[in-house]
Phi, psi and omega in degrees: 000127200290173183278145174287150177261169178293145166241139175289126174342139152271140166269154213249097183267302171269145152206118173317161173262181185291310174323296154328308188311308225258019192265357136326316183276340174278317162316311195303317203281325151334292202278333178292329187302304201296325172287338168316282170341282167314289207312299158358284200273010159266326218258318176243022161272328190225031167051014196258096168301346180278327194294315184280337202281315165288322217277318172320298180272021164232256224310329145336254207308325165315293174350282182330288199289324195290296185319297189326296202291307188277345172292306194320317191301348195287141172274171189236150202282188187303308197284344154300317192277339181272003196256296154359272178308305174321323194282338167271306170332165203292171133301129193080354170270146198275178177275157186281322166269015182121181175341285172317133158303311200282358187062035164252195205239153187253326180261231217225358165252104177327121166314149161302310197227045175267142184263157168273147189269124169274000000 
């Protein structure tokens, strides 16, 4: 019986910051208030729990999905595309433009796509 092969270490390359983490958990807690809300002001106009009880779960997954559908619409602003980019670049490849944050070059040859300093 042949040897299993060894899988290679992962490197830890990305690590989210807690924000990241925790904005999933923010959607969810949005939309459970709003479904809270609902089940509520059904449960205490017409006092019938299984009715607040649906009305709970369907106002849940409406929620969700109308947050899900507007984070997606959001464009994302510079420090997301370059946070972007990094996560799709290898390990070990340098920034596409240099040195710099700003994607100009550290050394004495001007970037392509440098701007004049005002």
């Amino acid at each position: 019986m042949p040897k299993p092969a060894k899988r290679p270490k992962p490197t830890p390359t990305y690590q989210p910051s807690m924000r990241d983490r925790l904005r999933p958990v923010e959607l969810l807690g949005f939309s459970g208030v709003l479904a809270l809300f609902t089940g509520l002001v059904i449960l205490m106009s017409t006092r019938q729990l299984a009715l607040s009880g649906i009305g709970f779960g369907i106002a849940f997954i409406v929620s969700l999905v109308v947050v899900a559908l507007l984070t997606l619409g959001f464009k994302p602003d510079s420090a997301e595309l370059s946070d972007l980019d990094e996560q799709n670049r290898a390990p070990g490849e340098g920034r596409p433009g240099g040195d710099r944050p700003d994607g100009g070059s550290s050394g004495s040859k001007p970037s392509s796509d440098s701007r004049p300093s005002t």
